[in-house]
N, C-alpha and C positions, 0 to 999 in steps of 0.2 A: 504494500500500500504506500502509496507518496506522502510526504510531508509538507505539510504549511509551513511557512515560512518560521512561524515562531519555534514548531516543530526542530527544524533544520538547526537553527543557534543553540537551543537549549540541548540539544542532543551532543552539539560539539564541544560543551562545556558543563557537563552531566558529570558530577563528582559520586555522587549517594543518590538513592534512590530510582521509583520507575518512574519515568513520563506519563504516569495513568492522572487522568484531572482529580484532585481532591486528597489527592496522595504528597506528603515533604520529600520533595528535589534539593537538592543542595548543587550548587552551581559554579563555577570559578568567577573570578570578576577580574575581567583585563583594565580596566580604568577607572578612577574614583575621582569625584568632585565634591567640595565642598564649598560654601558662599560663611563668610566673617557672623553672621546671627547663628550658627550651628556649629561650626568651624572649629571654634575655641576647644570647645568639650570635646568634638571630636579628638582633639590633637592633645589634648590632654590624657582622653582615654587610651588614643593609642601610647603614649608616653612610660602610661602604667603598665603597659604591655613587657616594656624592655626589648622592643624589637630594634636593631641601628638603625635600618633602614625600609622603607615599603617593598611591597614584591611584586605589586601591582606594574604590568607594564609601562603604565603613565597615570599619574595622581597629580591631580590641581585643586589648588588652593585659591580662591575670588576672594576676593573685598568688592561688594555688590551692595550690600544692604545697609548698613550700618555708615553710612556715609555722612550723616549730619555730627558734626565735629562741635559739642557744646558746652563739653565738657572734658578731660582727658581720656575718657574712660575708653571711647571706639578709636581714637591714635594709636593706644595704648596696645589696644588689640592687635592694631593692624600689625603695629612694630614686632606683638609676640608669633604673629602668625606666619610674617615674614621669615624670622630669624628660625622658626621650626620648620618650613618648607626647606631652606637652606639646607638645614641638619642631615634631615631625613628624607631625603632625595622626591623633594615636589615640590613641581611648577609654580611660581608664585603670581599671578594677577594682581597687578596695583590698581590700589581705586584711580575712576577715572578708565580703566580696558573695558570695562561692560561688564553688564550683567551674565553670569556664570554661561548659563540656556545659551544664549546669545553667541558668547564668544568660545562654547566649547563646540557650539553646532559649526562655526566659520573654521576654527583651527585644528581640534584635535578628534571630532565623531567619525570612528569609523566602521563603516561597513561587517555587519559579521561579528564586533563584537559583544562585550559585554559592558554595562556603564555602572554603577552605583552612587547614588548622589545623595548627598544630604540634605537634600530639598526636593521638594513631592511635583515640581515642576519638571524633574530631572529626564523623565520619557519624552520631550522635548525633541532631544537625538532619534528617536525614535522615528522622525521625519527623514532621518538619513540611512534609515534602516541599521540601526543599533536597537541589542533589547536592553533597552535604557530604565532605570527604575531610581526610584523615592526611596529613601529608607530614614532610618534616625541616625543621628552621629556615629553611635556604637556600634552598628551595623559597619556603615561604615571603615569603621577604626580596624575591625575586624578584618575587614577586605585587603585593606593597604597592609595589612600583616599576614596576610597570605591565606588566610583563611577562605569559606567557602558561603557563601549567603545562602541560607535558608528560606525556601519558599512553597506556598500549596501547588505545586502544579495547575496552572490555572487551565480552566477552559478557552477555547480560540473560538473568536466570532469573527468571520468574515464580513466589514462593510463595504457590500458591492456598491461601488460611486460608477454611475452611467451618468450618460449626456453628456451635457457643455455647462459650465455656470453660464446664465445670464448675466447680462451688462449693468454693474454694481452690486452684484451677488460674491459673496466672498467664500474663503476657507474657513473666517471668522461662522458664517452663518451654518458652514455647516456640521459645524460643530455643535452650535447652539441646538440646531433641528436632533442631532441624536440627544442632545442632556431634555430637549421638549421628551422626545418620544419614552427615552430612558430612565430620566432622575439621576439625581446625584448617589443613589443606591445601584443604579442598572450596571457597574461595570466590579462590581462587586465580584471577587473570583476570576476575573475573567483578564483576555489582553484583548484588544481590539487591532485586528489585521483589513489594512485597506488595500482594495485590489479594484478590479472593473476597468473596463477601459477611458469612465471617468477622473480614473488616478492620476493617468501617463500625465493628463493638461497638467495636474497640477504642477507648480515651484517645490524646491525642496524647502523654502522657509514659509511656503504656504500649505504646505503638510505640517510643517512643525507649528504653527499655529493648531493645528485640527489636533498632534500629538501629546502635544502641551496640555490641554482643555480636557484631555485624556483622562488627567486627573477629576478633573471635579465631576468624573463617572464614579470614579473608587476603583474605577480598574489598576490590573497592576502594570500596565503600560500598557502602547499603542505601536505599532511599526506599520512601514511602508517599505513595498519592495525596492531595491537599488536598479536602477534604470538608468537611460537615457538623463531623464532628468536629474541627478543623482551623480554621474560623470559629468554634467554644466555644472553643477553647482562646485564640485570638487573645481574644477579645470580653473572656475575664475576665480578659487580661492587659491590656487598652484598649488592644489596636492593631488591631482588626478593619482597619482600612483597607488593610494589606497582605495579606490575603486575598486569595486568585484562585484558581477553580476548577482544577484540575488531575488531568487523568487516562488512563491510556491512550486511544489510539482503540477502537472495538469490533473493527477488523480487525487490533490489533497482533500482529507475531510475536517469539516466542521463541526464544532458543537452547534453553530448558530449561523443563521445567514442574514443579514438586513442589507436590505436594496435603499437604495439612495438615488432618485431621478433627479440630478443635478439642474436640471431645464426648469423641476416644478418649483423650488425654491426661491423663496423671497427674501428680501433683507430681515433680519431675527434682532430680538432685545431680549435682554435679562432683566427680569423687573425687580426691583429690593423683594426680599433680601437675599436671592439665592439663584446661583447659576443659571438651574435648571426649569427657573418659574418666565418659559421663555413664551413669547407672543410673536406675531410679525409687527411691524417697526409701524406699518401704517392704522396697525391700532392703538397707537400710544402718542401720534402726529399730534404735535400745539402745544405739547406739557411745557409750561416755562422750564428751562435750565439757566443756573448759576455757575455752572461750573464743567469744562470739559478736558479729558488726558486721554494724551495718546502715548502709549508707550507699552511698559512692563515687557518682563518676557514673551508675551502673547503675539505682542503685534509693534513693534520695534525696530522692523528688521528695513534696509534700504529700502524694499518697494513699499512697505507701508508709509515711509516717509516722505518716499518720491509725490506717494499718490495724495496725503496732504499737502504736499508742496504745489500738486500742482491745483487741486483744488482751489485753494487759499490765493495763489496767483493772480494778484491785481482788485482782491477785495477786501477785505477787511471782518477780523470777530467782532461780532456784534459788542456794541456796547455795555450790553449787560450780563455780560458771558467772559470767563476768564479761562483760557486755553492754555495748558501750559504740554510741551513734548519732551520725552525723555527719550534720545537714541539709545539703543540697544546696547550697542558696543562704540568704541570710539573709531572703529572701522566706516561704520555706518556715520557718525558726525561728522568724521574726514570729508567723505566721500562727496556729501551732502552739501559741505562746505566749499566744497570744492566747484562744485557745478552750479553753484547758486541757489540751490532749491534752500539753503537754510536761510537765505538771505530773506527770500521770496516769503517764509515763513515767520520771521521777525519782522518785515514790512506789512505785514496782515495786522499783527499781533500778538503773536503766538509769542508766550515764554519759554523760553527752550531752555529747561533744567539741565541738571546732572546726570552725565551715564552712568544709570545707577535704578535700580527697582524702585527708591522714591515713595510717588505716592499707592502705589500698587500694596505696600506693605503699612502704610500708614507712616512712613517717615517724610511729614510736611505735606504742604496742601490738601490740608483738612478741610470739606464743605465749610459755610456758613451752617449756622442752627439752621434745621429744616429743611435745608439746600438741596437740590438736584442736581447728583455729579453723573455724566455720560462718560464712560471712559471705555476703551478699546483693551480693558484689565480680563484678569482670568476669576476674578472673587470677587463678591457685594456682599459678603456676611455683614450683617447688622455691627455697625461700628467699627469695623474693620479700618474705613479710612481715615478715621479720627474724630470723627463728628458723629455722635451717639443719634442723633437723628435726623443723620442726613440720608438721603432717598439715592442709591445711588444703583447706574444702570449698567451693564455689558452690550457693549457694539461691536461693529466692526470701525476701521479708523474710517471708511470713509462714510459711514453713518454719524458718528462723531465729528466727523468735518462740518459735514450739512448744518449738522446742530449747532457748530458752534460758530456759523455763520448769519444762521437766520433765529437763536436764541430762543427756539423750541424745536423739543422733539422734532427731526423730517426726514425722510425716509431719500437716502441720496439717488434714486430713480429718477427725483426730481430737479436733478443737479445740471441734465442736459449729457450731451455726450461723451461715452464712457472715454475713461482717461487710456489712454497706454502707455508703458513705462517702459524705455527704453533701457537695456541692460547694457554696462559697459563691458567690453572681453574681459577683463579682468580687475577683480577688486585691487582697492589698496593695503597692500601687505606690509605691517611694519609689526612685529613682532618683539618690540624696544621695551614694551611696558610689563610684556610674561618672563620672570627672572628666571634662570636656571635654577637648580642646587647647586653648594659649592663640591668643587673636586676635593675639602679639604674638609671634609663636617667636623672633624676631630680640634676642630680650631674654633668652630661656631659658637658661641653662645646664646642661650634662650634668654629672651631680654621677658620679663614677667613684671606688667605693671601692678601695683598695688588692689588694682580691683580682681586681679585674679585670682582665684580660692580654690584650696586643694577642691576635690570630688569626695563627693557628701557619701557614706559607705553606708551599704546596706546590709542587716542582718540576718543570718538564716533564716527560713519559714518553719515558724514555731509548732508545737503541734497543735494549738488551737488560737485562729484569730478571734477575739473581741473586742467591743466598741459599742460606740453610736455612730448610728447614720448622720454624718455631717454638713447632706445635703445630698438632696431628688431634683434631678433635671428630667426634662423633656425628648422629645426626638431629634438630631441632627444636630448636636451639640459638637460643634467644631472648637479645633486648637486654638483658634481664637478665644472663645468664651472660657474655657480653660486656662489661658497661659498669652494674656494680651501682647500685640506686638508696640510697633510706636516709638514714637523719640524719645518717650518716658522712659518705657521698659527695658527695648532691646539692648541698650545698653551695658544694663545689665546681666548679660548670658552667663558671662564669666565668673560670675557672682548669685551661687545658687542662694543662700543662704537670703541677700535682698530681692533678688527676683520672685523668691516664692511670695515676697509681701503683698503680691500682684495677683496670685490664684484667685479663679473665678472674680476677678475686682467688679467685672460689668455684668455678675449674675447675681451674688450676692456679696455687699460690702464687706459682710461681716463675718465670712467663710473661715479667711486666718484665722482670726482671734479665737472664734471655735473650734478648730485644727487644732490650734498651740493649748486654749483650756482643756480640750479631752484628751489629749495628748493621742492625736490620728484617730483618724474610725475610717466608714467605709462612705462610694460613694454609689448611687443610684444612678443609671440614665438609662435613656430610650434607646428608637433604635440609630443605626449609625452613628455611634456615640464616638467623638474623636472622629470627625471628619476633617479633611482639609489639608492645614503644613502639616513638614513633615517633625515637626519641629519637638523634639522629645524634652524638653524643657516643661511641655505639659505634661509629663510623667516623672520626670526629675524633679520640681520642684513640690508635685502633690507627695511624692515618696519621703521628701525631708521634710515635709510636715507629718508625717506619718500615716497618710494613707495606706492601709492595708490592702483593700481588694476594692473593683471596681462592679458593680452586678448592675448587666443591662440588657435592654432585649436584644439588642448586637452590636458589634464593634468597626470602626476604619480599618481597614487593614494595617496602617504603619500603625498607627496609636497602640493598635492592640499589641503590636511588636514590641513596642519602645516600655508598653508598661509590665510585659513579660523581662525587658534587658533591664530594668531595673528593679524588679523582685516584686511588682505589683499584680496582684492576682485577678485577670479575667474572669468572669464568670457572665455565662445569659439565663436566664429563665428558663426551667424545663419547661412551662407552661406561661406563657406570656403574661396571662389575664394575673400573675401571682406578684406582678410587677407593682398592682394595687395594694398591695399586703406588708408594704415597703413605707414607711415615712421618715422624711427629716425628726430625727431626736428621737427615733427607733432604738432601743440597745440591742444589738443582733450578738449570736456567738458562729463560727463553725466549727463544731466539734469534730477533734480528732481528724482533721483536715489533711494533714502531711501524708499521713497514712493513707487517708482516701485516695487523694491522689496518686499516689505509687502504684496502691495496688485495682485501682479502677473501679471502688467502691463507690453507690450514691454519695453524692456533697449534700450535708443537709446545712440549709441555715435555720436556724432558732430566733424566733420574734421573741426575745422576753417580755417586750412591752406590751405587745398584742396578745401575746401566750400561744402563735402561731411556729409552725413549722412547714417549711416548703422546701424543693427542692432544686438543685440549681444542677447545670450542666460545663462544659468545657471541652475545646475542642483541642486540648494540648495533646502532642507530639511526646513521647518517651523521653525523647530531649529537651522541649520547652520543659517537663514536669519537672527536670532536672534542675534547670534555669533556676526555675521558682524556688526549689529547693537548698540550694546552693545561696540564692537569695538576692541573685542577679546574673547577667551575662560576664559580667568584669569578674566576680566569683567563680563563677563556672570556666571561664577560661582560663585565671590564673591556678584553678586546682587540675586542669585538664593538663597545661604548660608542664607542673609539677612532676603528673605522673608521666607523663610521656618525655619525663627528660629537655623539654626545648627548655631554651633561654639560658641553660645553664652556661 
C-alpha cells in the first residue's frame, strides 16, 4: 500500500513504536527552534541536562517576541541567550532578523525533515513540506540533546484544494473556511495534508499562511507536498540545493478527505473572540474600526506586503483608523524598502513597527476600550491584544487594507482590480544578523542577568493527592487565560517565581493568593482546556504554586504535554455530565493514586465536600505514567541519564 506524505517523513524518522493512528511514535528531530518568550527555560532546561553541545542537525535560537526594551529584564535575556547559543553550538537571531516562522521558513526549512519549535506557530515550515511541530521548551531541550519526541501517531486528512482562488480571495480565507467548517477542536489528533490540483497555484508562503493557522485546529501540524512551487521558492532564497521532490504515493490512504472548491470561496472574518467563529466579510461590511495590523507570522511575508503597498498606493488611512505593519523578517523590510513599496506605505499612513511579532502577542498597540482591531493575526482570544475589551477580528491583509482605508469593515472585492505582484528572481540574502556558534565554546561564558532564576523542582507523585479545588473554568480555556502574555508579563519568563503572580490574573484576580493560602489544590476545566501557545509557563508556573492535577472534559494537545513535563496530572471525566459534581472550594482527595496509575486500576476522586465519588480516566502512555511519577520530565530524564551511564 502507498504512503501519504506525512506517512513517508514519519516513517524515515521512526525511533519507537508502530505508525498505527492513536498509538506513541517517538521520532528523531533534525532541527529545533526556539523564539526569546520560551527560549530562556528552554536553555536553561537543556543546561540541566549536562549535555556540551546539541545533536540536533541545526538548532536556532530568535529574539522575536520580547522586543519592547522597558526595563533591563528582555536585554538581559537577549545577552543570556546569545552567549548560550554561542556555547552550545546554535544559530543565534538578533532582534531586528524577524520573527522565528518567518525567517526559519526563508533560510533554514527543509524538505523531508523534521522541525521542533517552541512555539505552537512552529508547523508554519510545514508550507515547505517539513513535519514541522509546536511543542513546550522541555520538549524541546530534549530534542537539541538528542533525544526523540514523543507523539500519538496522528490521523492524516487529506485537504483536496480544487479550482483557482478568485480575485481577492486569499490563502488567509482558506484557512479560515476549514476553522468555519472544523473549530478550533477539529484538528485535534490529527495532521492536515494538502494536495489537489488546487495546491500547485498556490506560493510557498501562501501555504505557510494556511500551515501556520494549522494551529488554531489543534492539529499537530499541517504539510504540503514539495513541488515546483517549493524549488521557486528555495531558488530565490539561493538554496535550491535542499530541494527534493516530495509527495504522496498515487495509492495513498486516508483517515479523512475534505474537498475545498477554491472558485466557491469568498473573503472570511474571525469574529471576537475566537479563530474559528468565522463568517464571510460581506456580512460584517460598515462595523466602524479603530484600529488595523498587518503582520504576525500569518501574513508578513513580501507579497502580503507588496499587496498592501500596492493597495494603499496614492491614498490615504482613513482618518479614524490607525494602521500600523510589522515585516516579517528584515528580508522582507529590505526588500520593501528597496523598491518603494514601504515608502508608498508610510505616504498613506501606515506605521511601520518593529520586525518582531508585536502586537500579535500583545507586546504594544493595544485597542482603545471597546475598540475594533482588524488585523491579518492568527489569535483574537479575548484580551489577548491588550485591551480586555477590545473586539478584535482575523482577515486576510488585503481585507485589512480595504478596512483600513474606508474605516469600516469592507470586503476588498470592492477594491477594483485585482493586484498582481511581481516576484523579483531573487531575494535579498544577507545573513549578517544569524550569529554562528563559537569554534571555541570552552572560552564562552553564560552572561545571566539578575532576573534569571534557577528552575522551580518538582516532587515525586505522592501516593495520594489532596486539596481544594482552587478554581472551575469553562470550555476553550487557552494559554492565555492561564499564563497572560504582554509587556507586563512576558518579561518575566525567566522569572518563575514573579511570573506565577500572573496565573489566571484575567479569570480570577484572586487565584494566587488562594494557590499560596491552601498551599496548591486542583484545577477544573472544560473541554479543550489549554488551547493555543505553546507556551509551558502555563504549567510551570500553576506547578510552583502547587497545583496538583488538572481534571477536565479534555485537553490541547501541547498543554497537556507540558503539564505531564512538569509532574502535573491530566485527568478527563469518565463521564462528562460528572464534571457538574466538581466546584470551586471543593476538598477533593485521590486515593492511592500512584499505585492506580502503575498498575491500571480505576482513579477514583473523593468529593468530601459533597460526600460524592466519581471516576476519572487518562490517556497516559507506560512512559508519560513514569513522567508523573518521577515527578517530571527533567526527573525522568536525569534518572534515565543515571542509569544508562550518559553524561558521565
Amino acid at each position: 500500500m502507498g504512503k501519504n506524505l506525512v506517512q513517508k517523513i514519519i516513517s524515515l524518522h521512526l525511533v519507537s513504536g508502530k505508525m498505527k493512528a492513536g498509538e506513541e511514535v517517538a521520532i528523531s528531530i533534525d532541527q529545533t527552534l526556539t523564539q526569546d518568550a520560551t527560549g530562556t527555560m528552554a536553555y536553561l532546561q537543556f543546561e540541566a541536562m549536562g549535555i556540551p553541545k546539541v545533536k540536533t542537525k541545526l538548532s536556532v535560537s530568535y529574539v522575536d517576541h520580547n522586543m519592547l526594551q522597558t526595563g533591563f529584564e528582555n536585554f538581559d535575556d537577549h545577552v543570556f541567550l546569545q552567549s548560550i547559543a554561542k556555547k552550545y553550538g546554535i544559530y543565534f537571531s538578533k532582534p531586528g532578523n524577524g520573527i522565528c516562522h518567518q525567517v526559519h521558513l526563508e533560510r533554514f526549512a527543509a524538505p523531508g525533515e523534521t522541525l521542533l519549535g517552541s512555539d505552537s506557530h512552529t508547523p508554519t515550515c510545514g508550507g515547505l513540506g517539513m513535519i514541522a511541530i509546536g511543542a513546550g521548551g522541555l520538549d524541546v531541550a530534549i530534542a537539541m540533546a538528542g533525544g526523540p519526541f514523543y507523539i500519538t501517531m496522528p490521523k492524516v486528512a487529506l485537504v483536496r484544494l480544487n479550482g483557482t482562488l478568485q480575485p481577492w480571495v486569499t490563502a488567509k480565507d482558506v484557512i479560515l473556511e476549514l476553522l468555519r467548517r472544523l473549530t478550533v477542536k477539529g484538528g485535534v489528533g490529527k495532521v492536515f495534508e494538502y494536495g489537489g490540483e488546487g495546491a500547485k497555484n498556490l506560493t510557498v508562503t501562501e501555504r505557510a499562511t494556511i500551515t501556520n493557522m494549522g494551529a488554531e485546529l489543534g492539529a499537530l501540524t499541517s504539510i504540503f507536498p514539495c513541488d515546483a512551487q517549493t524549488k521557486k521558492y528555495l531558488r530565490m532564497q539561493g538554496r535550491e540545493g535542499v530541494w527534493k521532490s516530495l509527495k504522496a504515493d498515487p495509492s495513498a490512504k486516508y483517515d479523512e478527505v475534505i474537498e475545498i472548491d477554491l472558485a466557491t470561496l469568498e473573503p472570511l472574518i474571525a469574529r471576537p473572540h475566537s479563530p474559528d467563529n468565522v463568517c464571510k466579510v460581506s456580512e460584517m461590511k460598515g462595523i466602524k474600526v479603530q484600529q488595523v495590523c498587518i503582520g504576525s507570522c500569518t501574513n508578513s511575508s513580501y507579497h502580503d506586503l507588496m499587496v498592501a503597498a500596492a493597495m494603499l498606493k496614492g491614498r490615504k488611512v482613513h482618518p479614524e483608523v490607525n494602521l500600523t505593519v510589522s515585516p516579517g523578517s528584515r528580508q522582507v523590510l529590505e526588500m520593501v524598502a528597496e523598491n518603494g513599496a514601504l515608502a508608498d506605505m508610510i505616504a498613506a499612513g501606515a506605521r511601520v513597527i518593529e520586525v518582531a511579532c508585536g502586537p500579535c502577542i500583545g507586546m504594544g498597540q493595544a485597542p482603545p476600550s471597546g475598540g475594533v482591531s482588524v488585523r491579518s493575526f492568527n489569535r483574537n482570544f479575548e484580551g489577548r491584544s491588550g485591551t480586555a475589551d477590545a473586539q478584535v477580528y482575523l482577515v486576510s491583509p488585503e481585507t485589512a487594507i480595504a478596512t483600513a482605508i474606508n474605516g469600516v469593515i469592507s470586503d476588498p472585492r470592492d477594491s477594483g482590480a485585482p493586484i498582481a505582484i511581481k516576484y523579483p528572481k531573487s531575494f535579498i540574502i544577507d545573513d549578517s544578523m544569524i550569529l554562528p556558534p563559537s569554534e571555541k565554546p570552552e572560552e564562552v561564558t553564560i552572561i545571566r542577568g539578575p532576573n534569571i532564576k534557577p528552575l522551580p523542582k518538582k516532587e515525586p507523585l505522592p501516593d495520594m493527592l489532596k486539596g481544594d479545588i482552587l478554581l472551575k473554568v469553562g470550555d476553550n480555556i487557552t494559554t492565555d487565560h492561564i499564563m497572560p502574555a504582554g509587556a507586563k508579563v512576558l518579561p518575566l519568563r525567566s522569572n518563575i517565581p514573579a511570573i506565577s503572580e500572573f496565573v489566571f490574573e484575567k479569570v480570577d484576580k484572586d487565584f494566587v493568593n488562594r494557590a499560596k493560602e491552601k498551599g496548591g489544590g486542583f484545577l477544573i476545566g472544560g473541554v479543550n482546556y489549554g488551547q493555543g501557545s505553546s507556551r509551558e509557563h502555563a504549567a510551570l508556573a500553576p506547578m510552583y504554586l502547587g497545583v496538583k492535577a488538572v481534571i477536565a472534559r479534555s485537553f490541547a494537545r501541547i498543554h497537556r504535554a507540558n503539564l505531564l513535563n512538569f509532574g502535573i496530572l491530566p485527568l478527563t471525566f469518565e463521564n462528562e455530565n460528572d464534571y457538574n459534581l466538581l466546584d470551586q472550594g471543593d476538598s477533593i482527595e485521590l486515593p492511592d493514586i500512584k499505585n492506580r496509575l502503575t498498575s491500571g486500576d480505576k482513579i477514583i476522586v473523593r468529593n468530601i465536600t459533597k460526600n460524592k465519588e466519581i471516576k476519572v480516566t487518562h490517556a497516559l502512555t507506560p512512559r508519560e505514567i513514569d513522567i508523573l511519577c518521577f515527578g517530571g520530565l527533567l526527573n525522568y530524564q536525569a534518572q534515565n541519564n543515571i542509569q544508562s551511564g550518559a553524561g558521565k
